[in-house]
N, C-alpha and C positions, 0 to 999 in steps of 0.2 A: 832526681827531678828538681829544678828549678822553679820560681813563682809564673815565669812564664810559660816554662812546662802545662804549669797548674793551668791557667790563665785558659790558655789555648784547646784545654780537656772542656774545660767548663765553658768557652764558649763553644765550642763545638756540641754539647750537648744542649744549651738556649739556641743553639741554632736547627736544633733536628727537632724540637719543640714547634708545634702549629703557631703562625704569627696569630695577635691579639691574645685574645683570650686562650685559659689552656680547655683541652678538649674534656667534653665532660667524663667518659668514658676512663678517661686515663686517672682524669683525676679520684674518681671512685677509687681508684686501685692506692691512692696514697699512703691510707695510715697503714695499709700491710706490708705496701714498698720499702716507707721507713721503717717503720717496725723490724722489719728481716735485715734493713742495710745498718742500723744502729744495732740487730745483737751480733753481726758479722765483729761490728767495730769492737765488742763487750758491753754493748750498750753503757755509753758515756752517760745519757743523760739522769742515771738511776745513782749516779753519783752526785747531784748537783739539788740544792734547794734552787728553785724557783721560781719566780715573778710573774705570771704570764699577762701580757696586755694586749688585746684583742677591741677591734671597736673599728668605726667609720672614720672619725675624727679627732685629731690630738691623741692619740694613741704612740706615733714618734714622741711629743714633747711630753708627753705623761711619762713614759719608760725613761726618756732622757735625766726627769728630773727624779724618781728614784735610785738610778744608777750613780749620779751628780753626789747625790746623799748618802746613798752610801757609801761611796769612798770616803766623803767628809768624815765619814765616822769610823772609819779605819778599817771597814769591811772590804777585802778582797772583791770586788764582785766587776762581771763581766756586762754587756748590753751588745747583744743582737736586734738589731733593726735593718728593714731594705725599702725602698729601695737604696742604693748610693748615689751622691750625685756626682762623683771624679773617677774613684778606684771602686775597687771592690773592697778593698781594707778596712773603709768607713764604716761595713756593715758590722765589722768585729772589733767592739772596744773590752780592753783589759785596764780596768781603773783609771779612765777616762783617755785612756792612750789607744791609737790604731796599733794592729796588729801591724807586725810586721811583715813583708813580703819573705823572709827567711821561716816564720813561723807557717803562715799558708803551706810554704812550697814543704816543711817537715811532714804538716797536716796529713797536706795531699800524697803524700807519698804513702802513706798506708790508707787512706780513704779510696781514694782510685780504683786501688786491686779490689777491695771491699766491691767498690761498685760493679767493676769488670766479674767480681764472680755472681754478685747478683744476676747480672746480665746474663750467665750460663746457665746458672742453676736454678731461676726461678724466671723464667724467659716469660711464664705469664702473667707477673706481675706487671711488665711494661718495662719502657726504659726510665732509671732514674731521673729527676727533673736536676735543672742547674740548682735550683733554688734547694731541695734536697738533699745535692749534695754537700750544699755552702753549709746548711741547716745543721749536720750533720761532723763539717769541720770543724763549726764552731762549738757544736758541744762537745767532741774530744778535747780541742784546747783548753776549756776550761776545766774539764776534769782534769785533763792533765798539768794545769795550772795550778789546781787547790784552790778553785774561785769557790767562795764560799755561798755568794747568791748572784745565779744570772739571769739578769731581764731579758724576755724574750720577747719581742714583739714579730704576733702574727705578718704571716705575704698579704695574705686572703681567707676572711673567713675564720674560721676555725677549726671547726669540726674535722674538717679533711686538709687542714695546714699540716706542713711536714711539722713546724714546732709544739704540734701536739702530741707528741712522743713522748715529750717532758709531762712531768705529774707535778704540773704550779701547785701547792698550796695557798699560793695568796694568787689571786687572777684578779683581773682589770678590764672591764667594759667599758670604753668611750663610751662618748652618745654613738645613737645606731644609726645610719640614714642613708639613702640610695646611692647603692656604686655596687657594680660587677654583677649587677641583677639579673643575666642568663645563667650565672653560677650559684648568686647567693637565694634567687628570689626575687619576687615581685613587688611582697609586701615587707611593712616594717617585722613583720612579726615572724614571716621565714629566713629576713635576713638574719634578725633575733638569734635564732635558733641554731642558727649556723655560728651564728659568735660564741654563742652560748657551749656549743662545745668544745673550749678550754675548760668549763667547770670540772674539775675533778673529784673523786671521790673527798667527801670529810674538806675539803676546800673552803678559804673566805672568798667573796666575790666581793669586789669592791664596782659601785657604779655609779656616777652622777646620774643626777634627773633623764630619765627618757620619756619618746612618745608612750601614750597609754597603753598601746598595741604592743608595746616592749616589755614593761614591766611583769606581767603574766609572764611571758615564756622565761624570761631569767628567773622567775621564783618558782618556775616547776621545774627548771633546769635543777637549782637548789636544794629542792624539796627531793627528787628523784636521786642525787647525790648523797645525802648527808650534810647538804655543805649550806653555807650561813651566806644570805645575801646583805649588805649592809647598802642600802640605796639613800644618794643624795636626795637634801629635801625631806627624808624622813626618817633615818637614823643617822644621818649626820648633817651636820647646815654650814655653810662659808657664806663671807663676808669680805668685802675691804674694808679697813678702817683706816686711818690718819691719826698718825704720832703726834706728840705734842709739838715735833717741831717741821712735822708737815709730813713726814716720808710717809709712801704707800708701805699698809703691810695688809699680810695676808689672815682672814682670824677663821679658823677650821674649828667649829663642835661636834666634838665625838664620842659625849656622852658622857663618859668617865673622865676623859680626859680634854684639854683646851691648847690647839696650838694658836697664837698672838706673836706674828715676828715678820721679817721681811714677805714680804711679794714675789714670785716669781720674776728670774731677772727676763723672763722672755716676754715681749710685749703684746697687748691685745687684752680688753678683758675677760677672752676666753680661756687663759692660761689662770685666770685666778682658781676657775673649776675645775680646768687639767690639775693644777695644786693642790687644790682640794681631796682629788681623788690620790695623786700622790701621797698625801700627808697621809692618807684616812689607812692606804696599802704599804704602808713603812709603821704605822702603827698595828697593822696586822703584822706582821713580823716580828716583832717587839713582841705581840702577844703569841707566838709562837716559839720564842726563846731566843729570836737573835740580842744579840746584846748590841743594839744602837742607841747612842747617846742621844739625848734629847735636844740638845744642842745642834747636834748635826744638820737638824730637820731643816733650820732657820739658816747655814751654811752651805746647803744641798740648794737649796731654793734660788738662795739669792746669787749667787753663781754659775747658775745652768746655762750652755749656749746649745740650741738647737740650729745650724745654718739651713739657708734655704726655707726658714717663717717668720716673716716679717723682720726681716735682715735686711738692715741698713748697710751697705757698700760704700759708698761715697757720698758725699755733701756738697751742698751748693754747684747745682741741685743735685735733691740729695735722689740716688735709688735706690729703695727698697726691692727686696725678692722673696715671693712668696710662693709656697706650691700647691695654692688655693685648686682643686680638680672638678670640685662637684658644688652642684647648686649652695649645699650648707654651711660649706668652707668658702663658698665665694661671702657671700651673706655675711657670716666672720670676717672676711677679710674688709670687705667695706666698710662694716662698723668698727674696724680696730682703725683704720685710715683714718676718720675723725674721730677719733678717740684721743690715739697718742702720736699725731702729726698734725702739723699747724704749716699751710703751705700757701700757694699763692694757686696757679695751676694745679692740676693732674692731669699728669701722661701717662694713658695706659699702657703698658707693651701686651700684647695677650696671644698664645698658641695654648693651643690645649692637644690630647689624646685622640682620635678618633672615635675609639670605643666612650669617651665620654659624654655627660647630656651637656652639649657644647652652648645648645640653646640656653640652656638655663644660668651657666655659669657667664652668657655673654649678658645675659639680662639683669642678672645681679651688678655687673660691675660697669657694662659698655658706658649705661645713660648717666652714671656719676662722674666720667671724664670728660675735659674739655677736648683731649684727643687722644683719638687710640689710635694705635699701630697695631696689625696684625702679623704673623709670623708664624715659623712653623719649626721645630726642633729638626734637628737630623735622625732623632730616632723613627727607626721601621712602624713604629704607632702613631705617627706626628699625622694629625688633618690636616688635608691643603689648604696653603691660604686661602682657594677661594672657595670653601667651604667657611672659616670664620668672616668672610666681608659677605656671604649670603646670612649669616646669622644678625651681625650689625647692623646691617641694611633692614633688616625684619624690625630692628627696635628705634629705628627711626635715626642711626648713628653710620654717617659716611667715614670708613677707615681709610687710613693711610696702609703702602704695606709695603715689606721687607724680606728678602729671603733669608733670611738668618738673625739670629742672635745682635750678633754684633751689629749688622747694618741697621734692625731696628732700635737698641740704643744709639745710634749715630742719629737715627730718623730725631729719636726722642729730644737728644741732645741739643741736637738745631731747634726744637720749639722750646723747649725750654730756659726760663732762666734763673738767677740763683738760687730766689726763694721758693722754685716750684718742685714737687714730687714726682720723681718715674716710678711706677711701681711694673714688676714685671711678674708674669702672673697666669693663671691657667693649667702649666704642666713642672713638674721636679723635671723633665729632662729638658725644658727652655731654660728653668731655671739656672741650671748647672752649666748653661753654654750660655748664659749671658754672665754668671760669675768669672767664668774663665777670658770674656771678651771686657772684663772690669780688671783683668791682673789677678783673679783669684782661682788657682787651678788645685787647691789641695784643702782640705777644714785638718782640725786639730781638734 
């Protein structure tokens, strides 16, 4: 088998998967699916210490920037995240390198048959998900890598995520906030509880500040487990402070101990608290016997690239790309645009998901631009444009519109001039297809 072998299994599988959302039904049946398709494999994951991060938001640049760190500090370690925005490759880092297409197509050659006999002999489990199976390859590689800690970051959820197979020891909660709510929940507090099931037995939970309605269920999660909640704002505090000779740095209290060094290299000052909860889940580790340098922490940090958040492409003018989805991260993303860009204009580009609350994220960002372009991704989830110019139109903002990526940077291009901002914004799959109409068809 080849990687395109691979390639063609697994989408063939995302393609006999219900469009949108997965069906609720099947999904119930996940942790036993995995469960049965990972002891087929020897169960890789009972081999592997790890990370787990789970949350609404910055839960990518969170896992980014302890995986970043520990390599700095000489630790083997892997990082699973999805979605991707080019290959599939991107999901699978081995000490900050893409997996290789030769490594997949090894993978897949014994995962495969795993799943094919799944498919015979436990027919009422359901069929394996793509996602599952990816799930699945990448925790063989690393076991058969000798990765010593691999971050795993959640599809959806948690509780019935295939990467809860894995028994984190140190687990990670963004903040919690509305998205996938036919699956997660309605309220903050069932969304909660869904994330909440990464906690494992004897486990640290690491969290920044959440809504009220959050804080309970992650502490009975804890309580119910054995395991230790450490929550931002009250057993740990950050800060930005300024060096003597001006630089941003990041200052993390953690009780015992004090991290004081660089800033997160990712921009926004929402990343100071992704950081935060970084620093706070690499010193759970530490406390559990890896041996990482302290140094490393301030090396991790200040070097981390996450593409596709608040990702500057090109200048004059410049544009940024952001995969801002839901009301909270738009929000975010508006306050990081005055924050750390000084511009003349903004040009919005904006497509979003279907399934997403399109109203809400049009309303965060539409009435901050002097003009937005709407558009739509070519993925099978993309809303039509003229579902986003009935949203515009509601908050008082006449768009311009674009059938694609590229034409709406062109759109943008033409209003713009040197010293003005495009930012493009809404969906990771506009995202990825207006990088590629910039000349950027691959991350590293």
């Amino acid at each position: 088998m080849d990687y395109i072998d691979a390639l063609l299994y697994i989408n063939g599988l995302a393609q006999s998967e219900p469009h949108g959302e997965p069906d609720l039904a099947r999904r119930a049946l996940g942790p036993a699916r995995m469960a049965r398709l990972c002891s087929g494999l020897g169960d890789p994951q009972k081999a592997l210490r790890t990370v787990h991060v789970a949350g609404t938001k910055g839960k990518g640049s969170t896992a980014a920037m302890i995986h970043n760190t520990l390599v700095a500090g000489g630790i083997k370690a892997g990082l699973y995240t999805s979605p991707h925005l080019h290959t599939l490759l991107e999901r699978i880092r081995l000490n900050r390198r893409l997996v290789s297409e030769e490594e997949v197509a090894e993978q897949a050659e014994v995962v495969i048959p795993a799943v094919e006999r799944l498919h015979a002999e436990a027919a009422e489990l359901g069929k394996v998900t793509a996602f599952e199976l990816i799930t699945a390859l990448a925790l063989r590689l690393y076991a058969e890598k000798g990765v010593q800690v691999a971050v795993l970051e959640t599809g959806m959820g948690g509780r019935l995520d295939a990467t809860s197979v894995a028994d984190g020891k140190v687990a990670v909660i963004t903040p919690v906030s509305y998205d996938h709510t036919r699956l997660l929940g309605h309220t903050l507090a069932a969304i909660a509880e869904e994330k909440a099931g990464i906690v494992k037995e004897g486990a640290i939970l690491v969290s920044p500040p959440q809504a009220a309605e959050v804080v309970p269920v992650l502490e009975e999660a804890c309580r119910a487990r054995g395991a230790q909640l450490r929550l931002g704002g009250r057993d740990w505090h950050w800060q930005e402070e300024r060096s003597a000779d001006g630089r941003a740095l990041l200052r993390v209290d953690g009780g015992p101990w004090i991290y004081l060094g660089p800033r997160p290299a990712l921009l926004g000052r929402h990343q100071l608290l992704n950081g935060g909860a970084a620093v706070v889940a690499l010193h759970a580790l530490r406390e559990q016997g890896l041996a990482l340098p302290e140094e490393a922490i301030a090396a991790g940090l200040s070097s981390v690239r996450w593409p596709g958040r608040l990702e500057t492409v090109t200048k004059r003018p410049a544009v940024v790309l952001d995969g801002a989805h839901n009301e909270d991260s738009a929000r975010r993303l508006r306050e990081a645009l005055g924050e750390a860009f000084t511009y003349g204009k903004l040009i919005l580009v904006l497509g979003a998901s279907a399934d997403k609350d399109i109203a809400a994220i049009v309303r965060e960002l539409a009435p901050l631009a002097d003009k937005v372009v709407v558009t739509c991704s070519s993925h099978q989830r993309a809303a039509p444009v003229a579902t986003l110019v009935e949203h515009c139109r509601a908050v008082g903002v006449e768009p311009a519109t674009a059938a694609d990526a590229g034409a709406a940077l062109a759109l943008a291009r033409a209003e713009a001039g040197p010293e003005d901002l495009i930012c493009v914004t809404g969906s990771l799959y506009l995202v990825a297809e207006a990088r590629e109409a910039c000349g950027l068809e691959s991350v590293s």
